[in-house]
N, C-alpha and C positions, 0 to 999 in steps of 0.2 A: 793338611790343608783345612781340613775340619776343627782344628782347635785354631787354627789362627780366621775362621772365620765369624766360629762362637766365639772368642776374644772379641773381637771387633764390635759385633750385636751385643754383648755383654756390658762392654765399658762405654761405650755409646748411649746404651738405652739406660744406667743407671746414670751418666754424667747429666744426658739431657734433663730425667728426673730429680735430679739433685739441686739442679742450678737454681732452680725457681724458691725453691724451698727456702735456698740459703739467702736469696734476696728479700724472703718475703723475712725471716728473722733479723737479718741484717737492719731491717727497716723497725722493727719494735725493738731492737737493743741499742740504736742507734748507733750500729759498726758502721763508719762510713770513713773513705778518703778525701777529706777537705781539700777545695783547692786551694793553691798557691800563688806567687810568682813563679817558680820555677815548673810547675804541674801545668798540661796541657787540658785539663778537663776544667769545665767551668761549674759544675753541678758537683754535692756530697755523692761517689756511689762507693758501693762497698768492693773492699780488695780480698773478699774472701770464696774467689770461684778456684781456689786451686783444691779448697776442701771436696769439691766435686769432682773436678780432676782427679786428684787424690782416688774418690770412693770409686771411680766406674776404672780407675787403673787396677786398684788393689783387687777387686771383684773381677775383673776380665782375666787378671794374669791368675789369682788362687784357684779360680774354677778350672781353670785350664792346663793349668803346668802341671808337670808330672814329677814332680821334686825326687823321687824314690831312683830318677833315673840319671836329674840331674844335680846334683847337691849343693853348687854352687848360686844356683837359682836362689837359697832360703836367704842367700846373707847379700844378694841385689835389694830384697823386699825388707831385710832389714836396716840397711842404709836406707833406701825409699821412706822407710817409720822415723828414723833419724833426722832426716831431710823435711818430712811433714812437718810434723813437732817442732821443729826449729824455726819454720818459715810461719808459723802456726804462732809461733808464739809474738816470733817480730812484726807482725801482720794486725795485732791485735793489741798489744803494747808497747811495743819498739824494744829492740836489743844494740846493743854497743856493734859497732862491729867485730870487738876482738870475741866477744862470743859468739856471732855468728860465723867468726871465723874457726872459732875453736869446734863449732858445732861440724863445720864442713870437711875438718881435715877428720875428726874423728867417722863421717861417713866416706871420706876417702878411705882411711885406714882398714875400714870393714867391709868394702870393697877390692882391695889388692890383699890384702892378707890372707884374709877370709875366700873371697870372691875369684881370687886367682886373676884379676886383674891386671896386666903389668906392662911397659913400653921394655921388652928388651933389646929390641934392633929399631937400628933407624933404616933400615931396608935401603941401603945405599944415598940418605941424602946428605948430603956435603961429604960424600964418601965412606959413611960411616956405616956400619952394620953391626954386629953382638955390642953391646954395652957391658961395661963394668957393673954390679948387682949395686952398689950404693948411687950409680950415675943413675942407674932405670929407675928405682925406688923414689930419686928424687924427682926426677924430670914427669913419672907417673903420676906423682903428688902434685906439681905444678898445673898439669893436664888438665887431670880432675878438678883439682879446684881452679882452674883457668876456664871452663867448660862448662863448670857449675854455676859462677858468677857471670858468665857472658851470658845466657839469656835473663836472669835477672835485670842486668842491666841493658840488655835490647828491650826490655818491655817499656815500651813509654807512647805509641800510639796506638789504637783500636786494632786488636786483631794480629798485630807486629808478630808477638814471639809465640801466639800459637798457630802461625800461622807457618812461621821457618819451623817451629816445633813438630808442626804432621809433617811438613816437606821432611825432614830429615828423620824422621821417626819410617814413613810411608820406604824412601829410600832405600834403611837401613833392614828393613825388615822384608820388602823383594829380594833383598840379596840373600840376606839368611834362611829365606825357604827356599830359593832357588839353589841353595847350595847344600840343603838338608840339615841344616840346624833350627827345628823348629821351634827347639825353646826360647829363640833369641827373637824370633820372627813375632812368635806370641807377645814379649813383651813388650816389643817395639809396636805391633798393631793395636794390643790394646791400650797404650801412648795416644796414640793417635787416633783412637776412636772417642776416647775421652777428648783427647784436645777437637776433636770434628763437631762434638755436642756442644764443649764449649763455645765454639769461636759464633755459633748461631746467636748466642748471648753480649757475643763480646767483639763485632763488628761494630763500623762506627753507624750511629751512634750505640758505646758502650754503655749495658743495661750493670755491668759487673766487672771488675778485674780480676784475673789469677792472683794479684798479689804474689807477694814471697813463696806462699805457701804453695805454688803453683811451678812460677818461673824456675825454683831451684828444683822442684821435683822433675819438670822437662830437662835441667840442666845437667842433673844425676845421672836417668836414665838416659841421656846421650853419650855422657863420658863412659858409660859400660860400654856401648852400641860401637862406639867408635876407634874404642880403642882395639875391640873384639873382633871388630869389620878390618882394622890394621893387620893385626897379628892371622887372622884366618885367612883374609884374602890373599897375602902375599907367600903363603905356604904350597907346595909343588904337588901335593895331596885332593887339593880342593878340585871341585868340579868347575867351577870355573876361577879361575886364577886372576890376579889385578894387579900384575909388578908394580904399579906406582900405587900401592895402595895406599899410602901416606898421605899424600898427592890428593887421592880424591876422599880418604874420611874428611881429609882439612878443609876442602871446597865445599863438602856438604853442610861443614858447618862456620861456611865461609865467610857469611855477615856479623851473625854472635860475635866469631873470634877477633876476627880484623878489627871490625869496631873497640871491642873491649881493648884491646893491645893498643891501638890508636888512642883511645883517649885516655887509658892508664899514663900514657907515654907523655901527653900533653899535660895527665896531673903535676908527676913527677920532675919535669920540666920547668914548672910554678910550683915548685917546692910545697905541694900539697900531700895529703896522703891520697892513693890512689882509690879507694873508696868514698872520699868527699863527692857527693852532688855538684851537680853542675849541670848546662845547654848543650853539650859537645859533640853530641852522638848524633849519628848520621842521620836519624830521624826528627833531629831536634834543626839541623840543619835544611834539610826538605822543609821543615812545619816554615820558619823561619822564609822561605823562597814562597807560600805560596800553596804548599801541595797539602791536599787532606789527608786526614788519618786512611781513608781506602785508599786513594792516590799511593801514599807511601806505602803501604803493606802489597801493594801487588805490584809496585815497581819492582821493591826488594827481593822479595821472591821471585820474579821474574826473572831476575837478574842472579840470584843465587842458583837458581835452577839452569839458567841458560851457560852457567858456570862448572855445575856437574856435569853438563852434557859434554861439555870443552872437553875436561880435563878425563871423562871417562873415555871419549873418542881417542886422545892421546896418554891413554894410559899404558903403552909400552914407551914412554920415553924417560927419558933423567927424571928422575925423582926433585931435583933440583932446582931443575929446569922449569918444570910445571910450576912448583910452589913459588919459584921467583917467576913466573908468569903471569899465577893468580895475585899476589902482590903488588906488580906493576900495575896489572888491569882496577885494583880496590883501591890504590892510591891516586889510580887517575880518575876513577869515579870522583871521589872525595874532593881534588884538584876542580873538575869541571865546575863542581856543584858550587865548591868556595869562591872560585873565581870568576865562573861563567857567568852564573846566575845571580840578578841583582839581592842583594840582601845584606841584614847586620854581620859585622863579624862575631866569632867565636867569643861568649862570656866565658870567664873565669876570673872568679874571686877572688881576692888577695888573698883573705884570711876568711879562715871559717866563721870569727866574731863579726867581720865585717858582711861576708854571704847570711848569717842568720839573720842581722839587722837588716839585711837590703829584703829576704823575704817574710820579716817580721811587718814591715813598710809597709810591702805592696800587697799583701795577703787580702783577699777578698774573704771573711769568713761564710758560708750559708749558715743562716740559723738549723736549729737541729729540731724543728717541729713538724712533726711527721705530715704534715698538711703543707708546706711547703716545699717539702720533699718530693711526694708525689704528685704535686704541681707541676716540679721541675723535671722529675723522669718521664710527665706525662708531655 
């Protein structure tokens, strides 16, 4: 209990100290995220608060963890370096996707290999249980980098993805001290003491973005948390036990996921690739009705939390059952919001030549003189 609460105080008080620093540079090297058409911010700020995230995680978890006991621990933190770097660099000068993609699977790889990572039972859903070793390997890989990119691409209003990022972080890490694995507790708390320092920065109105460098680093350290929280919880060993554990790692990371599958589906659908930009996302949606960037960040979580509570109260039932539950219940959200509520329908571009000219168009530039800058953040 004592290391996951120096974690907490650790990555906290270095994130908080950090944030500022990085905006005060941000603002003399001119790192800033322009808006857009498709960008919901109307001001240059900068997308580099995951560098801070980053320092109060890496600092809360090395001070803390006790590697010599747990060895699996050293190669979580070096995927975490993999994940930084990568997002670090797209953050700053933009990368293709296939390199960011190459970047991702090779911190998958160093995670299940390495990390002992892996999905071998589906714990009874669609009736399925031990997996075949090349089925788990794949479906693991699909996870993680499913997992990775879902909060990437949930960040798009003030507060949004660090905000399901403590909720599921905070979750994941009661369960892991309550059931005595404290090294897993550690680094899901110090997750979330970082993202607690963050989000004071990065409510609306947002002083700073996580950028890449952020959203994939929450995305990583979930795909460990949740997959770990599957395979431990559902074991006959444990102090307390969670038969549908599937069931509810998935609800915990209920919005991320749903969403990303939802509008992967809609890319592919419009013969895009499923990484091309676009308004699709249920946040782009709410913005689009009406709701502010606070409005939509505590509906959401509201509503993802009020979803853990469901599916944790029914967590002796079908495995099945629940997750076509949860399902039903996020496509009728989605339905209400499309249908109910006045507003534009869903954009999507034809062609990615035709989306760069529509926001080459409407791009509002800010000039980039630092007096005009602090004009506007003021």
């Amino acid at each position: 209990m004592f290391d996951v609460l120096l974690s907490i105080a650790i990555s906290f008080t270095v994130t908080f100290l950090a944030i500022p620093a990085v905006i005060n540079v941000a603002e003399m090297k001119k790192l800033f995220d322009m808006p857009d058409a498709r960008k919901v911010h109307h001001a240059p700020i900068t997308p580099l608060g995951g560098i801070g995230i980053f320092a109060g995680f890496i600092f809360g978890s090395l001070l803390t963890l006790h590697f010599s006991q747990f060895a699996d621990l050293q190669y979580y933190i070096a995927a975490a370096f993999v994940i930084f770097f990568l997002g670090l660099k797209d953050d700053i000068l933009v990368i293709s996707p296939v390199k960011k993609f190459i970047g991702q699977v090779l911190a998958a790889f160093i995670i299940i290999y390495y990390g002992n990572i892996q999905i071998r039972s589906m714990h009874g859903f669609l009736g399925l249980y031990q997996l075949p070793e090349m089925f788990s390997l794949l479906l693991t890989y699909f996870a993680v980098i499913v997992v990775i990119n879902s909060f990437n691409l949930i960040d798009g209003v003030d507060g949004l993805a660090g905000s399901l990022g403590l909720l599921s972080t905070v979750v994941f890490g009661v369960y892991f001290l309550y059931v005595g694995l404290s090294p897993y507790a550690v680094i899901a708390f110090s997750l979330a003491g970082s993202l607690l320092a963050f989000l004071i920065f990065n409510f609306q109105p947002a002083k700073i973005f996580m950028g890449d460098t952020g959203s994939l680093l929450v995305g990583t350290i979930n795909a460990i948390l949740v997959i770990k929280f599957i395979n431990v919880a559902n074991t006959a060993d444990v102090s307390f036990p969670i038969p549908a554990s599937p069931a509810v790692g998935f609800t915990i990371l209920m919005i991320p996921l749903l969403d990303t599958l939802r509008v992967f589906g809609i890319r592919i659908l419009h013969r895009r690739s499923p990484f091309s930009p676009d308004r699709n996302h249920i946040h782009h949606l709410l913005l689009d009705r009406g709701f502010s960037h606070r409005a939509i960040t505590l509906t959401l979580v509201t509503v993802n939390f009020l979803m853990i509570v469901a599916v944790f109260l029914g967590r002796s039932l079908n495995v099945t059952y629940l997750l076509a539950g949860v399902f039903l219940i996020f496509f009728s959200l989605i339905a209400a919001i499309y249908y109910l509520l006045p507003g534009p329908r869903l954009f999507v571009a034809k062609t990615a030549q035709e989306e760069n000219a529509q926001l080459t168009k409407a791009s509002q530039l800010v000039s980039l003189k630092k007096d005009s800058i602090l004009e506007q953040n003021n």
